[in-house]
BABAMAR-866064 format. One record per residue (C-alpha): chain; residue in three letters; x, y, z; residue number from 1. Coordinates in Angstrom, 2 decimals, m for minus. Layout:
zalo: A; drennu: ala; x: X; y: Y; z: Z; fimi: NUM;
...
This chain:
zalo: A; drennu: unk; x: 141.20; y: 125.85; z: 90.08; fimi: 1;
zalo: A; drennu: unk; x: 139.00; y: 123.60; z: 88.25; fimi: 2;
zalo: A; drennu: unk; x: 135.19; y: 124.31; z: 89.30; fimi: 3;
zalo: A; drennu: unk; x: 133.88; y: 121.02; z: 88.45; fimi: 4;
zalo: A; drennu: unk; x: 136.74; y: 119.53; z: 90.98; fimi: 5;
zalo: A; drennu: unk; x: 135.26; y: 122.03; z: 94.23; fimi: 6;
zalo: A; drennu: unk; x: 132.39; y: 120.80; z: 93.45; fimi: 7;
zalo: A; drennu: unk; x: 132.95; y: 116.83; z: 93.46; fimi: 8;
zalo: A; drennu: unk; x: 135.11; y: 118.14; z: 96.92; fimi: 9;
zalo: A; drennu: unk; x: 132.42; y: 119.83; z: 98.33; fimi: 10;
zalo: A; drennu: unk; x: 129.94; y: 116.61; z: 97.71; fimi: 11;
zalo: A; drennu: unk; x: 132.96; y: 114.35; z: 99.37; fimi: 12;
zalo: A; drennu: unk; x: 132.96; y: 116.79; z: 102.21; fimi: 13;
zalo: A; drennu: unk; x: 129.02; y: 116.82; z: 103.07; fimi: 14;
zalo: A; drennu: unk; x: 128.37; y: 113.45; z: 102.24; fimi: 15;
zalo: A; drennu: unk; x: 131.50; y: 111.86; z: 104.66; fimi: 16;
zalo: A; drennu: unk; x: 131.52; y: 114.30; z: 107.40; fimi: 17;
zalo: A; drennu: unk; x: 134.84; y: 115.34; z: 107.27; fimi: 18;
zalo: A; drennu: unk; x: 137.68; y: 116.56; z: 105.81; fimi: 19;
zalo: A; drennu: unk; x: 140.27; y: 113.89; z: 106.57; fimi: 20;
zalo: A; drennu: unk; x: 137.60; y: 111.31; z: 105.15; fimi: 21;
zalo: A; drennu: unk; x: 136.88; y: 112.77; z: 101.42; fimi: 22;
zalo: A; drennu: unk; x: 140.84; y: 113.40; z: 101.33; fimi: 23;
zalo: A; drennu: unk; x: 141.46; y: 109.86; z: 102.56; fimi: 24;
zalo: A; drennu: unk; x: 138.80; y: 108.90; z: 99.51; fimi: 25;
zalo: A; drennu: unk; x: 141.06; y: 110.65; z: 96.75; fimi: 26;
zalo: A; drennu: unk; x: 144.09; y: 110.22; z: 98.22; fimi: 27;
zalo: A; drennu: unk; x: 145.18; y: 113.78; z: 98.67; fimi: 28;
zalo: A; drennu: unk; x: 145.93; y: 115.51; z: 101.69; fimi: 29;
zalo: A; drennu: unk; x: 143.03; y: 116.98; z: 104.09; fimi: 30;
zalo: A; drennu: unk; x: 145.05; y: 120.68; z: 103.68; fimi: 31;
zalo: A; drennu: unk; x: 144.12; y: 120.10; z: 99.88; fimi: 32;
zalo: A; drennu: unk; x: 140.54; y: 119.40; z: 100.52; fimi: 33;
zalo: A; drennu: unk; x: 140.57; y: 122.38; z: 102.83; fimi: 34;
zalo: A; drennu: unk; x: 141.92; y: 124.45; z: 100.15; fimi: 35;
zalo: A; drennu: unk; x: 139.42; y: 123.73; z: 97.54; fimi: 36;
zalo: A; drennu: unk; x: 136.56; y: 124.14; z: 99.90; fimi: 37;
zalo: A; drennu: unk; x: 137.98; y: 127.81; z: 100.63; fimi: 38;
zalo: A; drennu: unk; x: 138.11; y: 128.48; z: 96.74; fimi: 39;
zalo: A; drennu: unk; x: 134.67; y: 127.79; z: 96.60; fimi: 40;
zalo: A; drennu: unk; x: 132.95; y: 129.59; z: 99.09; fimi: 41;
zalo: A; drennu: unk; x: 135.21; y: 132.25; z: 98.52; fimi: 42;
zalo: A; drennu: unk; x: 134.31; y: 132.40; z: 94.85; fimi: 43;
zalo: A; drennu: unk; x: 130.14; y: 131.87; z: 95.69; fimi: 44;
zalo: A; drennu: unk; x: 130.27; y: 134.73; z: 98.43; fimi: 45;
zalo: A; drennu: unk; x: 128.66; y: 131.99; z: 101.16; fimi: 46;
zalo: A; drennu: unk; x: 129.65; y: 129.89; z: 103.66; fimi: 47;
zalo: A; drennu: unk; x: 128.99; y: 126.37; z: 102.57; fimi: 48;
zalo: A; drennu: unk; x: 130.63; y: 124.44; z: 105.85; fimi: 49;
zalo: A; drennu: unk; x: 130.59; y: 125.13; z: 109.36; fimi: 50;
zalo: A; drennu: unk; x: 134.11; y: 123.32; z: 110.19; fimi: 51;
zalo: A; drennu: unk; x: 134.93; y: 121.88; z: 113.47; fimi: 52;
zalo: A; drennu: unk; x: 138.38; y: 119.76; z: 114.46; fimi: 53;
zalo: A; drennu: unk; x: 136.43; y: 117.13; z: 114.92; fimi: 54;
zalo: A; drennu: unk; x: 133.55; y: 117.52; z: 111.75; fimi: 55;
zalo: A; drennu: unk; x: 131.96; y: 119.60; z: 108.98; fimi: 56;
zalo: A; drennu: unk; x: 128.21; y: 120.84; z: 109.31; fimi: 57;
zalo: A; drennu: unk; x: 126.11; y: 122.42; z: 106.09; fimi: 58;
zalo: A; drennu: unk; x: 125.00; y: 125.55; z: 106.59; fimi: 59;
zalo: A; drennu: unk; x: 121.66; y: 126.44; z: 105.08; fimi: 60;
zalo: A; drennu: unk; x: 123.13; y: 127.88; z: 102.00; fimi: 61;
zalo: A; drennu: unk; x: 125.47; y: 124.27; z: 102.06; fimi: 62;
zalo: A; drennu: unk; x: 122.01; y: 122.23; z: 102.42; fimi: 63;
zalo: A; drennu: unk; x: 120.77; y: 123.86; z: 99.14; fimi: 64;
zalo: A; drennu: unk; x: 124.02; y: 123.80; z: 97.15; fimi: 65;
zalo: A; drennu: unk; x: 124.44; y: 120.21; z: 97.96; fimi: 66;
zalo: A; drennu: unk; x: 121.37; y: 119.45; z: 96.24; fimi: 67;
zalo: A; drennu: unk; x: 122.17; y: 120.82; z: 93.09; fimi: 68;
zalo: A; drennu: unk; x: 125.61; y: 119.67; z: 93.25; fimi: 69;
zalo: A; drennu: unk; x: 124.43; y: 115.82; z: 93.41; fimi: 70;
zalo: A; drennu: unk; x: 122.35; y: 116.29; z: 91.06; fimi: 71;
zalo: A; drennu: unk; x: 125.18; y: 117.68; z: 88.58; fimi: 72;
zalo: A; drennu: unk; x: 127.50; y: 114.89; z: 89.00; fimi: 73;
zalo: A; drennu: unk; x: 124.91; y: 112.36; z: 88.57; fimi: 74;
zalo: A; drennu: unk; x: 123.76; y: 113.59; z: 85.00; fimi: 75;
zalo: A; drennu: unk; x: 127.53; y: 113.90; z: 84.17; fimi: 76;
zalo: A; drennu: unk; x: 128.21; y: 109.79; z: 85.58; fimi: 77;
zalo: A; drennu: unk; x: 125.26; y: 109.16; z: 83.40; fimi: 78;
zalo: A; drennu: unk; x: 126.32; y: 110.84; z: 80.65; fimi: 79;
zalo: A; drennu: unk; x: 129.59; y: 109.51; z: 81.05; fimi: 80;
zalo: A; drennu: unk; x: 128.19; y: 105.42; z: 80.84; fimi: 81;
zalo: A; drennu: unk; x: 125.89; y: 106.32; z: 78.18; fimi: 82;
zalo: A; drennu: unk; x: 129.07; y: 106.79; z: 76.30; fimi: 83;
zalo: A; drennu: unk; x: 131.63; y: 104.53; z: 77.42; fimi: 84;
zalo: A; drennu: unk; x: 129.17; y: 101.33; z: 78.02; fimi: 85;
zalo: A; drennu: unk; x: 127.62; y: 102.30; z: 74.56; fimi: 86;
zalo: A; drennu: unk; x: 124.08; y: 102.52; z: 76.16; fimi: 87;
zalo: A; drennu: unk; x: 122.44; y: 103.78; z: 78.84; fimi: 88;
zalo: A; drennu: unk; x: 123.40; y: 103.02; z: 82.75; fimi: 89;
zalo: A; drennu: unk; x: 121.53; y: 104.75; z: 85.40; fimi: 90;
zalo: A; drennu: unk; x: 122.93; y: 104.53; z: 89.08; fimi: 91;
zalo: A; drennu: unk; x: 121.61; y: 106.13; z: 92.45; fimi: 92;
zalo: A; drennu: unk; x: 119.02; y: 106.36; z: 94.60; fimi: 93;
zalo: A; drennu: unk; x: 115.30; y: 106.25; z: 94.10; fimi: 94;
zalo: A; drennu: unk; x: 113.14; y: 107.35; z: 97.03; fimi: 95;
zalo: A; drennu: unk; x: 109.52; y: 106.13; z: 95.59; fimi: 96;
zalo: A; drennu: unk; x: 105.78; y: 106.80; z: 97.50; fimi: 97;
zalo: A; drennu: unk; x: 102.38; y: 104.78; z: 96.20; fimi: 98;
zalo: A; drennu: unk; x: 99.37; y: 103.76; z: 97.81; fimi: 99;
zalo: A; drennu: unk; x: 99.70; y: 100.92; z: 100.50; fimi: 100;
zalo: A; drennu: unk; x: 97.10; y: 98.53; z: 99.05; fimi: 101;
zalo: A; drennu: unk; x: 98.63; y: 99.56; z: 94.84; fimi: 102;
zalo: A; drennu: unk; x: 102.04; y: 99.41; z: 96.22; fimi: 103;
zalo: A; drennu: unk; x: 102.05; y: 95.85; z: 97.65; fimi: 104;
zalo: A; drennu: unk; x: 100.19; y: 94.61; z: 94.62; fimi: 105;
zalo: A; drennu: unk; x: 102.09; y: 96.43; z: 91.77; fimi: 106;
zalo: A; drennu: unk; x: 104.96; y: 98.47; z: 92.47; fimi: 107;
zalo: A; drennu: unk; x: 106.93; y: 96.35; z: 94.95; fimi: 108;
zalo: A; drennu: unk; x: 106.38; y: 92.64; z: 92.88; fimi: 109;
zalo: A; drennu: unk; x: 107.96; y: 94.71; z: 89.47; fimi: 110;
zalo: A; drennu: unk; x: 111.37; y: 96.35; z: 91.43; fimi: 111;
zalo: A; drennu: unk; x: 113.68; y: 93.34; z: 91.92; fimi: 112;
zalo: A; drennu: unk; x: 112.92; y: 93.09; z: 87.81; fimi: 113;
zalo: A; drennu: unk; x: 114.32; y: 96.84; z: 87.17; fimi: 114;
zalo: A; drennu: unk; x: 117.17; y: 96.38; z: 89.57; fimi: 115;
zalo: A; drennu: unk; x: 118.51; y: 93.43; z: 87.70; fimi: 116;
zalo: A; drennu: unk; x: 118.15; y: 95.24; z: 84.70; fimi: 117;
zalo: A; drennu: unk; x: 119.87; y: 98.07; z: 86.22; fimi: 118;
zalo: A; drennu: unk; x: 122.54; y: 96.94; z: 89.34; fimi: 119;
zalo: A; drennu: unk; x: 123.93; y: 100.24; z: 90.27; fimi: 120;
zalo: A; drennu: unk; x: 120.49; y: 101.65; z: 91.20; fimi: 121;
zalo: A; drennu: unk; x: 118.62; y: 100.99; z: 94.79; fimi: 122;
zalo: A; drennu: unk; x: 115.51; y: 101.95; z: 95.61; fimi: 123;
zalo: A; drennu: unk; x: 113.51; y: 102.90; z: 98.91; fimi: 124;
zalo: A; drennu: unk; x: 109.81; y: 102.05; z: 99.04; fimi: 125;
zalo: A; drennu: unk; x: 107.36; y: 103.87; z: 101.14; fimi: 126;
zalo: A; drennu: unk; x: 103.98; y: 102.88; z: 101.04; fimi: 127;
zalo: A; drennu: unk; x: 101.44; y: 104.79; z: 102.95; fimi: 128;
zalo: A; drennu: unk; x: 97.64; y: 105.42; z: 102.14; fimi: 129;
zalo: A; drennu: unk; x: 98.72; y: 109.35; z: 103.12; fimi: 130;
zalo: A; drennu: unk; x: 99.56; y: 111.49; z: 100.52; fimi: 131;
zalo: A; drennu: unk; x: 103.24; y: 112.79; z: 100.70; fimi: 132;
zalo: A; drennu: unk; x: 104.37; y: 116.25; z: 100.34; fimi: 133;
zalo: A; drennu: unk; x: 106.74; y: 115.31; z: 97.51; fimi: 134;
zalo: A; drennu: unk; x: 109.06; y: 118.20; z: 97.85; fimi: 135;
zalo: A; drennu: unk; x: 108.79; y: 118.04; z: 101.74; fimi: 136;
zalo: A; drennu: unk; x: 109.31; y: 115.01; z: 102.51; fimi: 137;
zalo: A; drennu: unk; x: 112.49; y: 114.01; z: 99.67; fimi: 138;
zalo: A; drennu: unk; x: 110.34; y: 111.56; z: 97.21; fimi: 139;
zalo: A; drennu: unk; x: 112.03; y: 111.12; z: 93.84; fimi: 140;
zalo: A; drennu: unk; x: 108.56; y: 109.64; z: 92.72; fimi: 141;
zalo: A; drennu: unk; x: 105.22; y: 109.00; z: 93.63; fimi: 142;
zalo: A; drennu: unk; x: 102.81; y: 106.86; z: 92.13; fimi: 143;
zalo: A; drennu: unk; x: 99.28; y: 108.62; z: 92.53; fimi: 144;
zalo: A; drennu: unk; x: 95.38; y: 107.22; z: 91.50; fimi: 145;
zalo: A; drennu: unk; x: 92.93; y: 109.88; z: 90.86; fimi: 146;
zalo: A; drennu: unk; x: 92.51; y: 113.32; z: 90.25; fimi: 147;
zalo: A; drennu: unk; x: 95.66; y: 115.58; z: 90.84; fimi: 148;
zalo: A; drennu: unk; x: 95.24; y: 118.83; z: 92.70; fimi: 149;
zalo: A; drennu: unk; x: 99.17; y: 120.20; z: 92.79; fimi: 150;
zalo: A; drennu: unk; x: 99.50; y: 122.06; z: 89.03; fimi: 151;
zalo: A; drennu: unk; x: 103.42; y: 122.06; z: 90.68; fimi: 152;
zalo: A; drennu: unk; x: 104.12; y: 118.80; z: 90.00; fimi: 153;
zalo: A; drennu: unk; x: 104.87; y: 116.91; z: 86.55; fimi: 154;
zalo: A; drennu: unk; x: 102.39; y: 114.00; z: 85.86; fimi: 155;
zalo: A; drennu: unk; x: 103.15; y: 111.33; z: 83.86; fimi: 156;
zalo: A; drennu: unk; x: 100.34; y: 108.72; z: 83.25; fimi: 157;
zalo: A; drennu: unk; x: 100.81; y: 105.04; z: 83.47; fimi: 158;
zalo: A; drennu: unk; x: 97.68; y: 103.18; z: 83.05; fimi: 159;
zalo: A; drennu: unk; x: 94.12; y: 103.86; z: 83.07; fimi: 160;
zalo: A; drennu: unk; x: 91.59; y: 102.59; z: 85.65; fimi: 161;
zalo: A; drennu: unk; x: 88.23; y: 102.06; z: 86.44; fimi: 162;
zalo: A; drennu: unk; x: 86.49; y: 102.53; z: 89.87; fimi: 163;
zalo: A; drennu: unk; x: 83.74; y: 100.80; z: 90.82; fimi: 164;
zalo: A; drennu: unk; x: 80.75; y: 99.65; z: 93.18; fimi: 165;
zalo: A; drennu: unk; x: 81.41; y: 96.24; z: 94.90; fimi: 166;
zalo: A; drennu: unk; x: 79.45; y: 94.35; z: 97.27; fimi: 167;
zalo: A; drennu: unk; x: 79.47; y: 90.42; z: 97.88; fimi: 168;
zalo: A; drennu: unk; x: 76.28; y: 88.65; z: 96.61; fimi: 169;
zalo: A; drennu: unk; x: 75.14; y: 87.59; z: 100.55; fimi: 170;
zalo: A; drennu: unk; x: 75.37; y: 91.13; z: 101.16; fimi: 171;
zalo: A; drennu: unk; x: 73.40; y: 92.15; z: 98.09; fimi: 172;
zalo: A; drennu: unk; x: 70.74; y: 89.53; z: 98.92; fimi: 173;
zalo: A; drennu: unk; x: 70.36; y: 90.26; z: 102.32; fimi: 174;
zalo: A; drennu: unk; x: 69.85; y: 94.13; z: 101.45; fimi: 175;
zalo: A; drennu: unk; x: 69.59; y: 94.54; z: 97.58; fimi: 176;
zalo: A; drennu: unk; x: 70.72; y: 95.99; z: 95.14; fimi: 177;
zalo: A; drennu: unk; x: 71.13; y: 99.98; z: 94.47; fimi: 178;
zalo: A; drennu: unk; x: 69.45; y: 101.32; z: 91.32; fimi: 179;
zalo: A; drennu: unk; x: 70.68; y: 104.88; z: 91.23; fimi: 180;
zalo: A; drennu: unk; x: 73.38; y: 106.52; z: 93.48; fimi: 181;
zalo: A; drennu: unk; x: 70.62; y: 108.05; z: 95.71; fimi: 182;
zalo: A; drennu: unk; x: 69.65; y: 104.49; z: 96.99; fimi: 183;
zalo: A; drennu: unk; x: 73.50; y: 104.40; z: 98.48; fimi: 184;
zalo: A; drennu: unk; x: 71.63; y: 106.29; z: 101.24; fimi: 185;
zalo: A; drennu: unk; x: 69.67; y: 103.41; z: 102.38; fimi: 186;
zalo: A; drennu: unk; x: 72.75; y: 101.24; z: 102.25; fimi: 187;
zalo: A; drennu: unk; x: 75.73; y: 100.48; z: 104.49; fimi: 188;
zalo: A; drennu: unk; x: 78.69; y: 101.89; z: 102.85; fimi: 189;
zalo: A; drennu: unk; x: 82.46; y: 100.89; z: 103.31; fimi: 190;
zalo: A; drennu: unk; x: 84.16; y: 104.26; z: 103.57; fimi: 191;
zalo: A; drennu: unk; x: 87.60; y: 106.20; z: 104.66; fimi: 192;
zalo: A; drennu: unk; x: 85.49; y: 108.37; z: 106.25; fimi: 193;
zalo: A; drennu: unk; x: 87.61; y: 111.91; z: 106.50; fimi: 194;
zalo: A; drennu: unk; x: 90.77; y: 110.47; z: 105.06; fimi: 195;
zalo: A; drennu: unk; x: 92.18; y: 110.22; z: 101.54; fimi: 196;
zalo: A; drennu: unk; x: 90.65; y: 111.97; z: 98.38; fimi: 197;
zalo: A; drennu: unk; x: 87.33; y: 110.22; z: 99.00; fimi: 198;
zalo: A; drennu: unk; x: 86.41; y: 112.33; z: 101.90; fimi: 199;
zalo: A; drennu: unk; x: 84.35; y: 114.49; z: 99.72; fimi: 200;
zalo: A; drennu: unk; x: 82.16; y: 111.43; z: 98.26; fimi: 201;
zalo: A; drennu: unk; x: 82.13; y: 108.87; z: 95.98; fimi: 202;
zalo: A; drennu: unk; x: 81.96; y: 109.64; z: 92.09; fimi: 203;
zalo: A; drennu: unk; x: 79.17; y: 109.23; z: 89.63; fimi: 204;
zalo: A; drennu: unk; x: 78.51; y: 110.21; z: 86.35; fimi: 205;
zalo: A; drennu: unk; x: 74.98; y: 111.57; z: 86.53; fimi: 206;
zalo: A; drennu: unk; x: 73.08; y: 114.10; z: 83.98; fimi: 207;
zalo: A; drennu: unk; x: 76.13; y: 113.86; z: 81.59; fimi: 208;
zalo: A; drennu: unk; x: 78.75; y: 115.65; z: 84.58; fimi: 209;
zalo: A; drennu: unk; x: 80.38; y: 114.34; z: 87.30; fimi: 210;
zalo: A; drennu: unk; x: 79.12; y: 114.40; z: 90.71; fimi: 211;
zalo: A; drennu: unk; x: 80.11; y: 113.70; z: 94.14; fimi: 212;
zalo: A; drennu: unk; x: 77.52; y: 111.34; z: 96.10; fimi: 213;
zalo: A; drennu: unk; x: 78.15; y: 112.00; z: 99.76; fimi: 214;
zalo: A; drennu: unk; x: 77.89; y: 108.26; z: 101.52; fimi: 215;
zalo: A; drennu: unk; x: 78.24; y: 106.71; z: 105.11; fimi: 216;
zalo: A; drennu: unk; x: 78.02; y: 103.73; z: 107.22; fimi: 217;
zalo: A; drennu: unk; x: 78.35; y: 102.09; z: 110.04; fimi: 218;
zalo: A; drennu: unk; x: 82.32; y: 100.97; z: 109.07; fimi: 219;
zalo: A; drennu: unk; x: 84.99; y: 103.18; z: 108.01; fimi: 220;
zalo: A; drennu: unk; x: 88.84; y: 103.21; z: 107.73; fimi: 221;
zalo: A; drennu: unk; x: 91.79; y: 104.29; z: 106.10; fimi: 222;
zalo: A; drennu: unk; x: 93.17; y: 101.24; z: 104.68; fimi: 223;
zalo: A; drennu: unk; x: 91.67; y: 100.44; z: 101.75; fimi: 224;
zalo: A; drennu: unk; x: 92.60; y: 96.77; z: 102.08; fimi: 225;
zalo: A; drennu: unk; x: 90.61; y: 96.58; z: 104.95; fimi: 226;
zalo: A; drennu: unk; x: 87.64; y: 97.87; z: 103.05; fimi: 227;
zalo: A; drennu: unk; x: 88.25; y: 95.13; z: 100.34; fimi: 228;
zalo: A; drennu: unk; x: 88.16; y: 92.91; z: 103.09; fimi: 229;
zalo: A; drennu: unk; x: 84.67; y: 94.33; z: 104.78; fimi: 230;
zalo: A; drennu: unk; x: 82.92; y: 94.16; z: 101.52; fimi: 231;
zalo: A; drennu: unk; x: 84.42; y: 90.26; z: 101.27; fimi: 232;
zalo: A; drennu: unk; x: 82.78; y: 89.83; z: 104.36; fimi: 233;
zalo: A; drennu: unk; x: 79.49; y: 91.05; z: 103.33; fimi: 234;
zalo: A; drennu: unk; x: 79.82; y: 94.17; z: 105.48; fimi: 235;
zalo: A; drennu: unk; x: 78.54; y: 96.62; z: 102.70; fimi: 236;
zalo: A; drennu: unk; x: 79.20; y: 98.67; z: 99.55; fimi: 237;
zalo: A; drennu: unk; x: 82.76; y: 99.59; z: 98.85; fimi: 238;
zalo: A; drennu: unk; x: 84.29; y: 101.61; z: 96.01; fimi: 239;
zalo: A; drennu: unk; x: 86.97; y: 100.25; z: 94.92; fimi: 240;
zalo: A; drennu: unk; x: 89.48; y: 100.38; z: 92.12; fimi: 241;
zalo: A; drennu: unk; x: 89.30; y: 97.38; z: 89.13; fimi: 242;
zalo: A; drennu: unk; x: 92.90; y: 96.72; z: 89.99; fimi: 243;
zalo: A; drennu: unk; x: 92.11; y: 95.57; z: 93.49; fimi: 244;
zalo: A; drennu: unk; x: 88.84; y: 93.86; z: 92.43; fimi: 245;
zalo: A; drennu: unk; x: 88.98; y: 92.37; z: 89.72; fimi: 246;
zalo: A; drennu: unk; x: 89.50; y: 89.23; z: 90.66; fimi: 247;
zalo: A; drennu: unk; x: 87.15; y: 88.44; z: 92.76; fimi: 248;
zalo: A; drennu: unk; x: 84.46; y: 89.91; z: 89.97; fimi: 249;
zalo: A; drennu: unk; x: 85.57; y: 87.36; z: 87.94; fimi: 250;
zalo: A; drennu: unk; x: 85.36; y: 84.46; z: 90.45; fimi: 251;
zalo: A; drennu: unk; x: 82.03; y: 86.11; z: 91.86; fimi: 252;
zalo: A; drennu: unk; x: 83.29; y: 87.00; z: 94.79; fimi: 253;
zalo: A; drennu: unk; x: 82.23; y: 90.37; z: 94.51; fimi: 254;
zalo: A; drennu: unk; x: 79.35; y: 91.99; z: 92.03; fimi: 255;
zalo: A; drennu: unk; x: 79.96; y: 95.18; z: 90.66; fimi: 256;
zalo: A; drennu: unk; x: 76.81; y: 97.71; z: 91.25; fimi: 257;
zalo: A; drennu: unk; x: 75.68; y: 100.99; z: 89.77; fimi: 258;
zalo: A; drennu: unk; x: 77.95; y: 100.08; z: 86.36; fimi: 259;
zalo: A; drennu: unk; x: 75.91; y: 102.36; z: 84.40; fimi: 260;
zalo: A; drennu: unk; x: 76.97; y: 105.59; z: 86.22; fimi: 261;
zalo: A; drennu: unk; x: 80.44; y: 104.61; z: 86.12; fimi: 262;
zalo: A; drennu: unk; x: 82.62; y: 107.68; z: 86.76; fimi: 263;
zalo: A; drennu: unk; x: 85.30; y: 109.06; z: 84.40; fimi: 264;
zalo: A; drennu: unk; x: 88.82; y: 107.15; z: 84.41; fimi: 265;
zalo: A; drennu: unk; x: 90.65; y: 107.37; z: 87.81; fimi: 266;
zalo: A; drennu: unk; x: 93.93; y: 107.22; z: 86.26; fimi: 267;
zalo: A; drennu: unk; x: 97.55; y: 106.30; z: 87.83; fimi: 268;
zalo: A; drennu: unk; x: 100.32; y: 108.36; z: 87.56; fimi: 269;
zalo: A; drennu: unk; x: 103.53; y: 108.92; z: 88.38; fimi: 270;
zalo: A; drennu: unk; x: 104.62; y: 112.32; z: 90.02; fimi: 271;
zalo: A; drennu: unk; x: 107.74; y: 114.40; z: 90.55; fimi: 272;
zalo: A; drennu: unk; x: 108.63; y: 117.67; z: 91.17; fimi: 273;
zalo: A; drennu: unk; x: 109.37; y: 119.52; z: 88.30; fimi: 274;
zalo: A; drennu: unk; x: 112.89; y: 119.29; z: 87.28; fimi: 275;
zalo: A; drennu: unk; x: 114.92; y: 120.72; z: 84.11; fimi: 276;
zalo: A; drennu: unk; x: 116.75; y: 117.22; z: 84.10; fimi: 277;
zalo: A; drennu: unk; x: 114.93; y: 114.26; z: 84.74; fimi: 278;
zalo: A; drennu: unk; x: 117.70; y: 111.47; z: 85.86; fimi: 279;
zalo: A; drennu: unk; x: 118.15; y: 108.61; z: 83.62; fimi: 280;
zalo: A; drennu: unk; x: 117.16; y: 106.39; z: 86.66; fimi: 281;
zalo: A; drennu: unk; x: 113.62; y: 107.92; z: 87.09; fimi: 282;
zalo: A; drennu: unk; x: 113.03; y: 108.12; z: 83.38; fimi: 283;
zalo: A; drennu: unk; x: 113.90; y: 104.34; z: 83.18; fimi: 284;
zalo: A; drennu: unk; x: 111.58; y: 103.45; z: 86.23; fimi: 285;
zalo: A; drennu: unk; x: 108.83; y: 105.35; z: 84.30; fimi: 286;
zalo: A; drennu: unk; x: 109.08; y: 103.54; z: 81.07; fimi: 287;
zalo: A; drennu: unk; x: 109.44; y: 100.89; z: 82.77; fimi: 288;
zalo: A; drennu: unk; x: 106.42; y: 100.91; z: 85.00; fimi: 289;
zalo: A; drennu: unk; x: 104.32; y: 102.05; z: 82.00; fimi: 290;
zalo: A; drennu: unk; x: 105.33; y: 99.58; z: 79.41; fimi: 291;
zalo: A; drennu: unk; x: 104.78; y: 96.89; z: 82.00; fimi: 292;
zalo: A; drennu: unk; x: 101.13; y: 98.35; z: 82.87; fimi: 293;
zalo: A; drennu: unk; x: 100.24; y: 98.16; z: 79.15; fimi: 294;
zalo: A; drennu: unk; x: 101.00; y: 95.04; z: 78.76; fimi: 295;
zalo: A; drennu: unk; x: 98.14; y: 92.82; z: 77.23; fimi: 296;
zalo: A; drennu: unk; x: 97.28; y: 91.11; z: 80.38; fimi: 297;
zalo: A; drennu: unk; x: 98.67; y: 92.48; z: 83.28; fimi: 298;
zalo: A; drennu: unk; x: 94.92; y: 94.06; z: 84.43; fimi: 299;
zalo: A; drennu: unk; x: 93.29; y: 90.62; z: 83.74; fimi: 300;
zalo: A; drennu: unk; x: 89.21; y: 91.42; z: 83.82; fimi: 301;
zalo: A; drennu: unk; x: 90.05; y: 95.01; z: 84.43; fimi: 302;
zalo: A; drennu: unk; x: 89.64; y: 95.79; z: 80.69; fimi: 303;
């Protein structure tokens, strides 16, 4: 019996619940189905399907399997349009994760864009200042700022970017103006207190390394939007990323402080788990997102 046919079965099965329903699908009987599902397991030594009158169930054996199964009869429909539509067609799902504040602003404006450009794929946005356990929690792709900790994951950068010090100029007449990272103790600073990878300071670049400068103030939270807004509001210091400033810089707004000490790039990436076959819908959604960040332009006064 042809493997490549239990397999597409077996997908049928899990994915419709039943039987009767993936038979229904090809137009075979469900004893066919049934029969194919048998030659299967019997040939991978596991049980694959707990099945019921009235439904199927994976097992935990089934749960993995299934995984790897979708994933081989994707790359062979891909395969499949790149040769009959003479180019290439990516379909599917795409489960992305980015920052709240980068999300709104430049991942969720650019998708209606790549769906046009490619109809059979949909896509799922969650956007959450928390970062997700990739492999945990079933992201295809995450879009990340900053330093990356997990050596597990493949990083693919997007676009550079610059953090810096912002205050609004009441604020900065009322209280001054910092001269060296140590004078951040004297000021009030706009933090996420113990959330997000700032928990363990804000970065300088001081005696030729980078350092971590501890801060605090009376305001915190863990929405960076919010802290945009504070510092608006002539609340205090914030540090804060070119791509959510740099507007206001320009229409003086906001002054940038402490340029001089500037940490390294904070770049953004985008993150999977590491995979032998990366499927033609996240590799388009890549280039995609990266040609469109390096566009002359698209950062205006971030540069």
């Amino acid at each position: 019996m042809d493997r490549f046919k239990q397999i597409e079965t077996f997908a049928a099965v899990a994915q419709r619940g039943s039987l009767s329903a993936a038979a229904a699908l090809e137009g075979v009987a469900p004893a066919i189905i049934g029969r194919r599902l048998d030659a299967l397991e019997a040939r991978l030594g596991v049980k694959l399907l707990v099945r019921t009158t009235r439904k199927v169930s994976l097992t935990q054996e089934g749960t993995a399997f299934l995984e790897d199964c979708q994933r081989i009869l994707e790359d062979f429909r891909n395969a499949e349009s790149a040769v009959s539509l003479g180019g290439r067609q990516a379909s599917g799902h795409l489960r992305i994760s980015a920052p709240a504040g980068f999300g709104r602003r430049h991942v969720a404006p650019l998708l209606p864009a790549f769906l046009a450009s490619n109809p059979q794929v949909t896509v799922s946005l969650e956007l959450s200042d928390r970062l997700a356990d990739i492999v945990t929690d079933g992201i295809d792709l995450a879009i990340r700022i900053g330093h990356l900790e997990d050596s597990s994951l493949v990083a693919v950068r997007l676009a550079a970017n610059r953090r810096v010090v912002v205050a609004s100029p009441d604020y900065l007449a009322r209280h001054g103006r910092p001269r060296t990272p140590a004078d951040l103790a004297t000021h009030q600073c706009l933090t996420f207190g113990r959330y997000g990878n700032q928990a363990r300071g804000w970065l300088f670049t001081l005696n030729g390394r980078v350092e971590a400068v501890r801060v605090s103030g009376a305001m915190e939270c863990n929405d960076g939007a919010v802290l945009h807004e504070w510092a608006l509001a002539g609340q205090g210091l914030a540090w804060r990323s070119m791509w959510e400033v740099a507007d206001e810089l320009r229409a003086g707004r906001l002054e940038s402080v402490l340029d001089e000490f500037e940490a390294p790039d904070n770049a953004i990436h985008a993150v999977f788990a590491q995979r032998r076959h990366l499927a033609l819908r996240m590799r388009l959604l890549i280039d995609y997102l990266k040609q469109t960040y390096a566009s002359p332009g698209y950062w205006p006064g971030s540069a």
